[in-house]
C-alpha positions in Angstrom: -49.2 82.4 53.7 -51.3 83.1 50.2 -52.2 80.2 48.2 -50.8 80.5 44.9 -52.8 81.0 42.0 -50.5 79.1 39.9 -51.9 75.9 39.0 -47.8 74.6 38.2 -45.8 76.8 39.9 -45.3 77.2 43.9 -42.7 79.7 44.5 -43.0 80.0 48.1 -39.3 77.8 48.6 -38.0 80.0 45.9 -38.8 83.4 47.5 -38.1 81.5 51.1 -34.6 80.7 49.8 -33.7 84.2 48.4 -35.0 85.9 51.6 -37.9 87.5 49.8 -35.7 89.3 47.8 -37.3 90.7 44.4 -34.5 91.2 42.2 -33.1 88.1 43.4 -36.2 86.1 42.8 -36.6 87.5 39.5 -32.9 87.1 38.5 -33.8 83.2 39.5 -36.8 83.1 37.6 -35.2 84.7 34.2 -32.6 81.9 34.5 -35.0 79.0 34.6 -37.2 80.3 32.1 -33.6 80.2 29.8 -32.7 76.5 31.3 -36.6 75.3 30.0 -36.0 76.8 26.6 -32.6 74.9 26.5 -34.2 71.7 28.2 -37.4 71.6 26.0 -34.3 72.5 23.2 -32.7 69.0 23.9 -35.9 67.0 24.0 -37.1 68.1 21.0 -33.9 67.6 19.2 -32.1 64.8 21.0 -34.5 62.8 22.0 -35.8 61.6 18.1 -32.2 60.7 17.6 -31.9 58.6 20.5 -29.0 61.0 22.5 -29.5 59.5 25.8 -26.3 61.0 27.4 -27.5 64.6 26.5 -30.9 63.7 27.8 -29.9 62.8 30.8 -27.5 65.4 31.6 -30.0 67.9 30.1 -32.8 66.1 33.0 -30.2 66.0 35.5 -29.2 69.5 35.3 -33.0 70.6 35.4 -34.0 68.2 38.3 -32.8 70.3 41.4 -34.9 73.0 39.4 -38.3 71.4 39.8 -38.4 71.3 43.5 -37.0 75.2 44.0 -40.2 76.3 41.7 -42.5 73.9 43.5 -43.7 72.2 40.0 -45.1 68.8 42.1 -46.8 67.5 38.6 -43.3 67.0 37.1 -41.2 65.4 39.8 -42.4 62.0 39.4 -41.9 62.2 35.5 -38.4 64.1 35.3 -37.0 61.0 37.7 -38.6 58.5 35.6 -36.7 60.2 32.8 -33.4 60.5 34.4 -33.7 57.1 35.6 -34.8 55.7 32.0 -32.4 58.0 30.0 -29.1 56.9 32.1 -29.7 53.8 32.0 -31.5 53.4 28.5 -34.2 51.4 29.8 -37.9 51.8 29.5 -37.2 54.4 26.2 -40.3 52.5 24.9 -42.6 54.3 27.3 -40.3 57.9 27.9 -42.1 59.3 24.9 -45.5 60.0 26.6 -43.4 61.5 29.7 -41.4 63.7 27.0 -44.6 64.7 25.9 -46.2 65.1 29.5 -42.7 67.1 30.0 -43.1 69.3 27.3 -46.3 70.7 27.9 -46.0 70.8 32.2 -43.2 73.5 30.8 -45.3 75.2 28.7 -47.4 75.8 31.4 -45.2 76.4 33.7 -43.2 79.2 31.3 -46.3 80.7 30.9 -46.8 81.1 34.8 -43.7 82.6 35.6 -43.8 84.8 32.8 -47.2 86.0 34.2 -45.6 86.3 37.5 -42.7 88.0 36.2 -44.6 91.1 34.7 -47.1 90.8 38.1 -43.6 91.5 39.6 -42.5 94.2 37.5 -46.0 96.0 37.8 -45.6 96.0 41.7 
């Protein structure tokens, strides 16, 4: 198996789980990169006014996302946040995770655009 490049991304269970198939893969790939621009949408609106429902249905519905795309540096940090946004607790400290968050997807929106085009180019 090749290592990835990617110093965020590991999309080895993605393209495992759509049986290798390109368009498939890609399809996947568009759609997250539109459910991180809606995520990173509700953090950066929602989470100055407090919204903890939205955040955590916005963390919740982006969880099962991490592990597909293999992003291991944002596990830990998008269960702390589910955790602390359901249950309102520990909000004191979710605003360095948010931040942590926020640029962990830049990073890894970057990546997958870069694969993406890599794709494309084949």
């Amino acid at each position: 198996m090749i290592k990835s490049n990617y110093q965020y991304i590991d999309l080895d269970i993605l393209k495992e789980n759509a049986f290798d198939d390109v368009s498939i893969v890609k399809e996947i790939m568009e759609l997250f990169i539109e459910l991180i621009d809606e995520y990173v949408e509700v953090l950066n609106s929602q989470f100055p006014n407090k919204n903890w429902q939205l955040l955590f249905q916005a963390t919740h519905k982006i969880k099962p996302n991490i592990s597909m795309f293999g992003i291991s540096k944002l596990e830990p940090a998008i269960l702390q946040l589910e955790s602390a946004f359901k249950n309102e607790q520990n909000i004191d400290t979710t605003g360095a995770l948010v931040n942590d968050c926020l640029a962990v997807f830049k990073e890894v929106e970057r990546e997958i655009q870069t694969e993406l085009r890599s794709m494309t180019n084949d």
